[in-house]
Backbone bond lengths (Angstrom), bond angles and torsions (degrees), N, CA, C in turn:
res aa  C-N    CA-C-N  psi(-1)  N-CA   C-N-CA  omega(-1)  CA-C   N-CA-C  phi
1 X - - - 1.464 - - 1.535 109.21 -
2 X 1.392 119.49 142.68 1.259 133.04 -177.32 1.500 105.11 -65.81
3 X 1.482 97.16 147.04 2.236 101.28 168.71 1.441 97.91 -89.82
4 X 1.546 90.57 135.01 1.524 107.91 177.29 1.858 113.07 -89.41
5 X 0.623 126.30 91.02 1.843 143.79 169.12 1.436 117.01 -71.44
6 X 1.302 129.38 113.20 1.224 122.15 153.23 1.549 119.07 -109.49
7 X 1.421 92.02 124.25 2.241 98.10 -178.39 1.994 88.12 -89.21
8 X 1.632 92.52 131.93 1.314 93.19 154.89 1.850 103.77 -132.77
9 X 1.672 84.77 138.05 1.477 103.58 -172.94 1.409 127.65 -158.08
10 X 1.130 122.13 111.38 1.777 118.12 -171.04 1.686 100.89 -52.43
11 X 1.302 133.89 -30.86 1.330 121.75 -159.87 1.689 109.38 -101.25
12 X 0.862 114.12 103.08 1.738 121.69 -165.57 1.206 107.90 -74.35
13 X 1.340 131.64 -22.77 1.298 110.47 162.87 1.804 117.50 -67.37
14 X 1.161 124.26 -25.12 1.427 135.04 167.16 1.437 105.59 -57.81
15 X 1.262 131.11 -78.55 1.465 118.43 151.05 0.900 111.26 -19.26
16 X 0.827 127.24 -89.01 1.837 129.28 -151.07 1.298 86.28 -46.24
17 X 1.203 125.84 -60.41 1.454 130.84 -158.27 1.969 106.18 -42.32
18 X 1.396 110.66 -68.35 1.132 128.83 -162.72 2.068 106.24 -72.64
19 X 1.467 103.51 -28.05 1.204 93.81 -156.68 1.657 98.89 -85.98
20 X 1.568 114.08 -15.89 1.939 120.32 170.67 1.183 106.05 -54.10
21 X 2.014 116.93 -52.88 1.136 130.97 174.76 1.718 131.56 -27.59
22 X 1.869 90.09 -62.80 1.681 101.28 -169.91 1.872 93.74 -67.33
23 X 1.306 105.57 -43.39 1.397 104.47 -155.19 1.780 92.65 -59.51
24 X 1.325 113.90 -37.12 1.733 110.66 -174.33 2.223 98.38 -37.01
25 X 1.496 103.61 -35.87 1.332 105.87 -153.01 1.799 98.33 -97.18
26 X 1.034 96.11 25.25 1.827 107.80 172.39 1.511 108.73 67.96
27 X 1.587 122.03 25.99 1.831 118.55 174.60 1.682 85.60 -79.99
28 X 1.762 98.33 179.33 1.295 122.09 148.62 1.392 109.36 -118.44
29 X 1.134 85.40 125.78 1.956 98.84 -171.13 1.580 102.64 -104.44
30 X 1.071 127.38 142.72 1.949 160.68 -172.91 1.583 95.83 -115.27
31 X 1.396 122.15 147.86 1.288 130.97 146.06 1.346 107.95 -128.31
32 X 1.358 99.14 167.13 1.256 118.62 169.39 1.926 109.88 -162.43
33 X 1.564 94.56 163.92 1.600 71.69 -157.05 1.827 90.72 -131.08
34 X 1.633 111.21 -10.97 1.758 83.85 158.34 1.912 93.65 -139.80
35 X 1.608 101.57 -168.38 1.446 106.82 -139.58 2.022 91.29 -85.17
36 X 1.626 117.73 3.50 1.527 105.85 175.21 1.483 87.54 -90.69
37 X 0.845 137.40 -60.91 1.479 134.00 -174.57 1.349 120.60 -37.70
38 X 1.025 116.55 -56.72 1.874 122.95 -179.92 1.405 108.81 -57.39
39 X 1.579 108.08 -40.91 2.074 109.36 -175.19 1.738 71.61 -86.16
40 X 1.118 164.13 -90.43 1.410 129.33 -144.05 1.613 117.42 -19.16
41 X 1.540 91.73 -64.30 1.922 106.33 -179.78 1.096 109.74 -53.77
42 X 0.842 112.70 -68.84 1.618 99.39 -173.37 1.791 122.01 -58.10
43 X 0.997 124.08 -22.37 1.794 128.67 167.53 1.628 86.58 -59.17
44 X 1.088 120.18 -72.92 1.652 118.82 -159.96 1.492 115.13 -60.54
45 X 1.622 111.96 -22.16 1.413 108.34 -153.91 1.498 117.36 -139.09
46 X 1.428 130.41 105.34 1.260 140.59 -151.56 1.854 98.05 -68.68
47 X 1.336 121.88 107.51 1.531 132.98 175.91 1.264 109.31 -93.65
48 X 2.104 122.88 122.93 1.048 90.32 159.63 1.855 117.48 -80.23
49 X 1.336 105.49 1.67 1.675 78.81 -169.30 2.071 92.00 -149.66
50 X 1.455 120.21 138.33 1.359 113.56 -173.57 2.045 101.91 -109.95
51 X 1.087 77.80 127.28 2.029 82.98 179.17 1.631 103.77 -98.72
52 X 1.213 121.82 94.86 1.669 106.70 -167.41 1.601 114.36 -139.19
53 X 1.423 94.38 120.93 1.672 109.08 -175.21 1.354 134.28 -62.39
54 X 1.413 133.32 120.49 1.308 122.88 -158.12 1.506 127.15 -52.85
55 X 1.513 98.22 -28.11 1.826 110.91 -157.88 1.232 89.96 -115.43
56 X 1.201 120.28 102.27 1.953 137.56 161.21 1.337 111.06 -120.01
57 X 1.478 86.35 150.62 1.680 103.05 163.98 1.717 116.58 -63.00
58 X 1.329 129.24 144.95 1.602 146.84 157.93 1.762 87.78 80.84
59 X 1.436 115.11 -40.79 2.110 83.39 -164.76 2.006 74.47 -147.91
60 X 1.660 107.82 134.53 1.152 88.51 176.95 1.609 119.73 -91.99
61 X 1.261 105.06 -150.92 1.853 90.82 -177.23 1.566 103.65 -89.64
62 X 1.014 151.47 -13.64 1.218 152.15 -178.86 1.905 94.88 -70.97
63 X 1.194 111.83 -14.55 1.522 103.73 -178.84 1.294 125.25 -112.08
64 X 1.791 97.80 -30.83 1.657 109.35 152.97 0.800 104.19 -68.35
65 X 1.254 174.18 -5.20 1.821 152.53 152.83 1.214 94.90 -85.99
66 X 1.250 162.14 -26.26 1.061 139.78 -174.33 1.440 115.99 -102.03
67 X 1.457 119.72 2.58 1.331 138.23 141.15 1.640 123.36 -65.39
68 X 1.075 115.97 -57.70 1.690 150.79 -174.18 1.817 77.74 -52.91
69 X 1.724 121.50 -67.17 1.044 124.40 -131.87 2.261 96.09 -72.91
70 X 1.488 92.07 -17.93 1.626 88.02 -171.26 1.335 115.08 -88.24
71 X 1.864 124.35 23.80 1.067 134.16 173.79 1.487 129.91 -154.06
72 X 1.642 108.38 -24.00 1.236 121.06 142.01 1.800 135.40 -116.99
73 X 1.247 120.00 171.27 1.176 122.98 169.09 1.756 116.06 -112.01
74 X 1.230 123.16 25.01 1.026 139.77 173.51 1.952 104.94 -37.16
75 X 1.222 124.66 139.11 1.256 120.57 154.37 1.378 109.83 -75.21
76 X 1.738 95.01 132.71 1.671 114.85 178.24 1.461 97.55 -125.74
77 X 1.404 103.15 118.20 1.627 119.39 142.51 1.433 127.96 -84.36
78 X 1.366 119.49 109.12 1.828 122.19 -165.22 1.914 88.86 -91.29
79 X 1.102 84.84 143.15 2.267 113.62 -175.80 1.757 85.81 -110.59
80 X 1.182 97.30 141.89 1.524 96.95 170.28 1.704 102.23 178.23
81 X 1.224 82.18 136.93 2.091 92.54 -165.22 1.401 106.99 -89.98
82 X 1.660 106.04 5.62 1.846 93.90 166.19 1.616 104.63 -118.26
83 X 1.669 96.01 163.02 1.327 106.99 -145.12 2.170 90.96 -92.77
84 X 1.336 94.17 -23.64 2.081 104.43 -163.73 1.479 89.75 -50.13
85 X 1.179 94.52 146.57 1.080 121.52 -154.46 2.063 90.97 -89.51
86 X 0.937 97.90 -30.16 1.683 96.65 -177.42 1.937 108.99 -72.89
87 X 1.473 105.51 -21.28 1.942 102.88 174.05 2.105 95.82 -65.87
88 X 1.513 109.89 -32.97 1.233 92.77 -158.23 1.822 107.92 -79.39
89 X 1.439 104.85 -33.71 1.517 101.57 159.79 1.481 129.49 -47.08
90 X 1.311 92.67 -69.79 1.963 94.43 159.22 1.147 111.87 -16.82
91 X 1.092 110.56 -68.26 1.706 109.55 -155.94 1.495 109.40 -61.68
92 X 1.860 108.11 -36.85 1.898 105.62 -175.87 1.732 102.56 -82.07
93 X 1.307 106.15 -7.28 1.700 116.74 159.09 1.296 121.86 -52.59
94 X 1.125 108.27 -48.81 1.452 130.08 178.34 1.354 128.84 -68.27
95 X 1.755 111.07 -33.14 1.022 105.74 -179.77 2.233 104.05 136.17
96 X 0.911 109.81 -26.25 1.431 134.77 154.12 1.488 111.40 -19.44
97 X 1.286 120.08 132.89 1.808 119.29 -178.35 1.006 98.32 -101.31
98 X 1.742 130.62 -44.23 1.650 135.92 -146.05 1.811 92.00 -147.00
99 X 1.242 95.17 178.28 1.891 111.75 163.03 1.546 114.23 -169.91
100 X 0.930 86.21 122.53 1.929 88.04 158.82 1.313 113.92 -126.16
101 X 1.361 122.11 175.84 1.324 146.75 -145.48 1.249 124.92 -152.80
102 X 1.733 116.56 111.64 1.029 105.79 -147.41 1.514 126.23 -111.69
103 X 0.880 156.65 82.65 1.692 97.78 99.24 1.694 113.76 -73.08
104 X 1.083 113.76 140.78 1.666 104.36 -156.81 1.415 89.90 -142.18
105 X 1.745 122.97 141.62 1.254 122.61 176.42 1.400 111.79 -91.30
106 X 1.399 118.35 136.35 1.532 126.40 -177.71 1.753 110.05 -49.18
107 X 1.187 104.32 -31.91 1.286 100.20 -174.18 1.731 102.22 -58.59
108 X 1.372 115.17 -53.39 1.505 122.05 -161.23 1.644 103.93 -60.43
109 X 1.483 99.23 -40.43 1.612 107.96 177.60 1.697 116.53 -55.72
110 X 1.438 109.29 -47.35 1.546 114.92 161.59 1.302 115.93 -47.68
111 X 1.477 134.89 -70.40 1.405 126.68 -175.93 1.381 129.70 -84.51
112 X 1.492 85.01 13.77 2.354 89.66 159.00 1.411 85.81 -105.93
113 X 1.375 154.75 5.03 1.196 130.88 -166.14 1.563 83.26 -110.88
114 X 1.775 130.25 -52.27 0.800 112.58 -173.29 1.537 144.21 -77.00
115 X 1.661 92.96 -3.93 1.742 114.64 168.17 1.612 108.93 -60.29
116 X 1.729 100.32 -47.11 1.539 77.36 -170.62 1.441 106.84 -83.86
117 X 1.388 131.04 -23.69 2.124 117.33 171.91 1.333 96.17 -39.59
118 X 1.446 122.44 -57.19 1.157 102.86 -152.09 1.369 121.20 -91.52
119 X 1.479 133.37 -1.34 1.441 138.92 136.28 1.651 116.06 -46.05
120 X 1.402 112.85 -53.75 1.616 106.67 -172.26 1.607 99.10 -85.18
121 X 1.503 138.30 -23.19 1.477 103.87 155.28 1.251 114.81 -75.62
122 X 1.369 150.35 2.81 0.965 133.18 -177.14 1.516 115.84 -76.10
123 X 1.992 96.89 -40.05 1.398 106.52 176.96 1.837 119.52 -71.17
124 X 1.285 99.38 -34.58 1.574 86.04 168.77 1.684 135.43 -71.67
125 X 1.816 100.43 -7.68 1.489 117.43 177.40 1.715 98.80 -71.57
126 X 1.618 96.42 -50.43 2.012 102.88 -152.06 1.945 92.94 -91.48
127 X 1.212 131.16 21.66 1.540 123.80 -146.97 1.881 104.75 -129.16
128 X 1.363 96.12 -9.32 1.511 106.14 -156.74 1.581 99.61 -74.24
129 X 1.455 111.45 127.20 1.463 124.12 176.97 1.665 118.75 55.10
130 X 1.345 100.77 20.53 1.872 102.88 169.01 1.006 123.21 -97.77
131 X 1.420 139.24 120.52 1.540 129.72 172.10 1.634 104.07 -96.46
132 X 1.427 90.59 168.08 1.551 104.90 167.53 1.304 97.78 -145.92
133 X 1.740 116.70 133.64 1.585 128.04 -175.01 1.837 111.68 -132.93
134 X 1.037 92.97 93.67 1.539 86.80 -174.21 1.567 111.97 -115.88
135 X 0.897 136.18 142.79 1.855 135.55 -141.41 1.558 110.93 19.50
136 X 1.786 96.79 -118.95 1.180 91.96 159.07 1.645 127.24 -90.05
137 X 0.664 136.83 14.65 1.422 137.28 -167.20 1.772 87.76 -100.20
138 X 1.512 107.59 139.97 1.792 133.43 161.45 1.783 115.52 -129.06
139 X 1.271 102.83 125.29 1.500 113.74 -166.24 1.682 97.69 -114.28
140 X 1.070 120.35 102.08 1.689 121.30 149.92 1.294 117.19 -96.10
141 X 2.063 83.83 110.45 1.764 82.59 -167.39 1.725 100.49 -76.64
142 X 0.935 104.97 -29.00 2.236 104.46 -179.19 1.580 96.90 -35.85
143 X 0.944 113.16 -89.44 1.563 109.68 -175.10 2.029 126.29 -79.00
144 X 1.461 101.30 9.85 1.411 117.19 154.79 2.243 85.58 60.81
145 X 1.203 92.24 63.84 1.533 98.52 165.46 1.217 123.91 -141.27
146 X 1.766 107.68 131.55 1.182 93.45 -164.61 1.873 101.30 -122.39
147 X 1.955 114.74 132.59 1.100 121.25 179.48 1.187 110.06 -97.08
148 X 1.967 130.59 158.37 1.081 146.93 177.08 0.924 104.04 -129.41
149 X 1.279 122.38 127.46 1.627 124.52 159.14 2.212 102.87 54.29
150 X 1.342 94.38 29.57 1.641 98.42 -175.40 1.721 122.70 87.90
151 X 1.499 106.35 -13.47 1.551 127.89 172.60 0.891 112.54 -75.75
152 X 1.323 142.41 143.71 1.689 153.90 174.06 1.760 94.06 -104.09
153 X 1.290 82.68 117.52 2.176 117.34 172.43 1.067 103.72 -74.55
154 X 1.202 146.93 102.07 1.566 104.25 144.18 1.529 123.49 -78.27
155 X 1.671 79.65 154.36 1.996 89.98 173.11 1.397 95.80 -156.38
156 X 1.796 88.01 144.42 1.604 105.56 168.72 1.665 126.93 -46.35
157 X 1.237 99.13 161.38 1.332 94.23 179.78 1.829 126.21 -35.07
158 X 1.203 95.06 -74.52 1.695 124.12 171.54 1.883 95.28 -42.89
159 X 1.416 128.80 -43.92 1.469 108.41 -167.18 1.385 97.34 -67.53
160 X 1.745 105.16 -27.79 1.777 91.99 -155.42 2.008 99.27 -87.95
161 X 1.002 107.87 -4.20 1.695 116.41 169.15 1.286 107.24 -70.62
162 X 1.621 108.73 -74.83 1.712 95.06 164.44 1.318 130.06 -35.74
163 X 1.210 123.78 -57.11 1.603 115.41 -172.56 1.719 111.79 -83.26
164 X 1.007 106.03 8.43 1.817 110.54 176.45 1.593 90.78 -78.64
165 X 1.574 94.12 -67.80 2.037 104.44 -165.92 1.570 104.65 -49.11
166 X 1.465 107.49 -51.46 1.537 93.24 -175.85 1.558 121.01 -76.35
167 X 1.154 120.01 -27.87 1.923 116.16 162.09 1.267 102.43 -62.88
168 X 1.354 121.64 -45.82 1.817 92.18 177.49 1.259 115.57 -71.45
169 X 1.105 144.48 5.85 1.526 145.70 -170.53 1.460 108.43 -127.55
170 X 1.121 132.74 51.62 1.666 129.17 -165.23 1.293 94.63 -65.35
171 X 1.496 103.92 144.51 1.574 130.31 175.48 1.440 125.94 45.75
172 X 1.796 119.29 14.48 1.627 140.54 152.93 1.446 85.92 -56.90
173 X 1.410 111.67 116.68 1.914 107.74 127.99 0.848 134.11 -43.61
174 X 1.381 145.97 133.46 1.290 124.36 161.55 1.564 107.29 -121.85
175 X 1.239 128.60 135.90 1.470 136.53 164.72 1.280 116.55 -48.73
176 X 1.535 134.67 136.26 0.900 142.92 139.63 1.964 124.34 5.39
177 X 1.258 98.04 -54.28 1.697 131.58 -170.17 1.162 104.29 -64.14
178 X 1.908 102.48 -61.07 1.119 112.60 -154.88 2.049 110.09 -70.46
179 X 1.369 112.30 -43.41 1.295 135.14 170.17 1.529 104.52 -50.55
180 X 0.965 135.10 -23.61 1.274 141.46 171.83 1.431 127.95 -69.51
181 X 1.475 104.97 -39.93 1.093 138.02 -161.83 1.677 112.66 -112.99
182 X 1.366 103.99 -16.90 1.612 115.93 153.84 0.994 129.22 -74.77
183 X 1.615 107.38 -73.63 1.235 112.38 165.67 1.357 158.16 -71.96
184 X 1.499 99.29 1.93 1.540 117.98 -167.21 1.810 80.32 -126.47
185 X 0.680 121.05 -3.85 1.475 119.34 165.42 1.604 118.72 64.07
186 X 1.189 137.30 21.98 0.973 141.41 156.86 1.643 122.14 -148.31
187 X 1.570 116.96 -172.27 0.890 96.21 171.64 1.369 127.09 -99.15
188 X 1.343 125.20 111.02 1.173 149.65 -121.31 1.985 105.53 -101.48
189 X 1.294 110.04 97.34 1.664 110.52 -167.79 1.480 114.49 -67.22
190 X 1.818 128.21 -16.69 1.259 121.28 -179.47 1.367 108.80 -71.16
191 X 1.486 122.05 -175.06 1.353 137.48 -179.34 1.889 106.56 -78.14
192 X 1.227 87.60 150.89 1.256 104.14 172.69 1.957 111.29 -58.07
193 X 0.971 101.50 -11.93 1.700 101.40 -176.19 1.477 108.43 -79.97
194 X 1.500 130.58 -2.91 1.117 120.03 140.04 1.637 147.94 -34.98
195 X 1.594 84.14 -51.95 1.362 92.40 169.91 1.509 125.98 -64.59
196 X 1.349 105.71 -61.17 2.029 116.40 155.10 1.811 110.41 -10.54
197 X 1.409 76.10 -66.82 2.100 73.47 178.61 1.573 124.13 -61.24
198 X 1.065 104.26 -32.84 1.563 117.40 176.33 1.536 121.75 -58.29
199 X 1.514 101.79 -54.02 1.621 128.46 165.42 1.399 98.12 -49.33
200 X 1.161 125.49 -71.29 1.287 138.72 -150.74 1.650 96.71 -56.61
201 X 1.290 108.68 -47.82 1.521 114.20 -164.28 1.346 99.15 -74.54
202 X 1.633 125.16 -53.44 1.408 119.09 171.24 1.711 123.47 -41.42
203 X 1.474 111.04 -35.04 1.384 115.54 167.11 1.274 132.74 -41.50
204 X 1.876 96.47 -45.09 1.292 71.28 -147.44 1.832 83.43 -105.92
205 X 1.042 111.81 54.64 1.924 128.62 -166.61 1.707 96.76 -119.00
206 X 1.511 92.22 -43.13 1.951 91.23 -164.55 1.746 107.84 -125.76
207 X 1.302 108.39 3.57 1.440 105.38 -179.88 1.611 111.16 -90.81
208 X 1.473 129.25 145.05 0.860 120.60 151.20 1.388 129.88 -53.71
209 X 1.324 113.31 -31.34 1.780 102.93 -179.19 2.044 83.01 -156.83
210 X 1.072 105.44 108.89 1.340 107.15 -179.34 1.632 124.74 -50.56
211 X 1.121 89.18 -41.33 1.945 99.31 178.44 0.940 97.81 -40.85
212 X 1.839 119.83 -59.57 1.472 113.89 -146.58 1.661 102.05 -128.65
213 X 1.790 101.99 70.11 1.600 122.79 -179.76 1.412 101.62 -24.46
214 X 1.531 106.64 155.38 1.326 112.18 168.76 1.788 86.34 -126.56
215 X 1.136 117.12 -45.82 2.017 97.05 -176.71 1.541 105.06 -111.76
216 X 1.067 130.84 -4.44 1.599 114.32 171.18 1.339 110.91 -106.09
217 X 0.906 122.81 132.39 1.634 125.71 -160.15 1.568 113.76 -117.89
218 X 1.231 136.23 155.58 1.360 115.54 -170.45 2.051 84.62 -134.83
219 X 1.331 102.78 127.41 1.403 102.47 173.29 1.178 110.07 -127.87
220 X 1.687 109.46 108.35 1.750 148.61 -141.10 1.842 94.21 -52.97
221 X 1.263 134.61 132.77 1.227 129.53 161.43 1.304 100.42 78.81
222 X 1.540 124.38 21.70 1.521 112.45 176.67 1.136 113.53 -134.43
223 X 1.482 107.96 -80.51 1.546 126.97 150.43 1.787 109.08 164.91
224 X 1.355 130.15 -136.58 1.705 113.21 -163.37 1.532 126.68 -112.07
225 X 0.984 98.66 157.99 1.860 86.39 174.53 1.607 103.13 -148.52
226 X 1.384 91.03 164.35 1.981 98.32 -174.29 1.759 94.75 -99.36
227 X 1.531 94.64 132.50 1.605 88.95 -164.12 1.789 82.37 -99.96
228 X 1.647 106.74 131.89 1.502 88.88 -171.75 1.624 90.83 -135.93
């Protein structure tokens, strides 16, 4: 079965551009071209993967993902034509897996799209009927859910990648680099401050009091580990 993609983008030749592209690589590609339209599509329409531009007409993308984010966990890649480094936080603020910046070459756009298909089929191939239960926290990776204290969390794709690798790995460090390069599945050209936001957001999802973690651990000059 084909990957379902939706590009949202006010500039249709960019669409147009990208969506000839994916389809060259056998997706089915959706457009949409401002940010009420795209959260339409996506309520109605199961995506594996959302390509979505920061600066839209009626709701921008910093608000469609953070809409998107209170009902699905869809992977979102945020497009955004400024380079500050604070639009690209925003966006993994928001709820965001990846970002690029554009003018952006199709090629690069293809293999962040295709790192993560092929991470999240990988996890639904190797994931089927395994839990992981460590204090309170319960992880069913088959259906990628994660309980607290008996409550179902949600978290984005990427939070629930991070906290899979590090619950299966209790008390491994892992570098900054390396987490980057796991879970986002390639080798990954943004800053390490991706990850920070990710952590940060996972914190404050499964910690009792985030300041003072009880399973994500930060080891100073290195980077994190699940103290289990």
């Amino acid at each position: 079965m084909a990957n379902k993609v939706l590009v949202v983008d006010d500039e249709k030749l960019i669409v147009k551009g990208i969506k000839f592209s994916l389809e060259q690589e056998g997706m089915e590609v959706d457009t949409a071209y401002d940010g009420e339209e795209a959260l339409e599509k996506v309520r109605e329409t199961e995506y594996d993967i959302v390509l979505l531009d920061l600066i839209l007409p009626n709701m921008d993308g910093l608000e469609v993902c953070q809409e998107i984010r209170a009902f699905s966990d869809v992977p979102i890649i945020m497009i955004t034509a400024k380079s500050e480094d604070m639009d690209k936080i925003l966006g993994l603020e928001h709820g965001a897996d990846d970002y690029i910046t554009k003018p952006f070459n199709i090629l690069e756009v293809k293999a962040r799209i295709k790192a993560i298909l092929r991470r999240n089929a990988k996890n639904k191939q190797d994931d089927y009927l395994r839990i992981l239960e460590k204090g309170d926290l319960k992880l069913e990776l088959d259906g990628r859910r994660l309980y607290v204290s008996g409550e179902e969390i949600s978290l984005t794709a990427k939070e629930f990648d991070l906290l899979e690798l590090m619950v299966g790995n209790p008390n491994k460090v892992f570098s900054r680099e390396e987490l980057l390069n796991t879970v986002w599945g390639y080798e990954y050209p943004g800053d390490v401050r991706t990850v920070d936001v990710h952590i940060r957001r996972l914190r404050e999802k499964i910690e009792p009091n985030p300041s003072e973690p009880r399973y994500v651990h930060t080891k100073w000059g290195v980077g994190y580990y699940f103290k289990g």
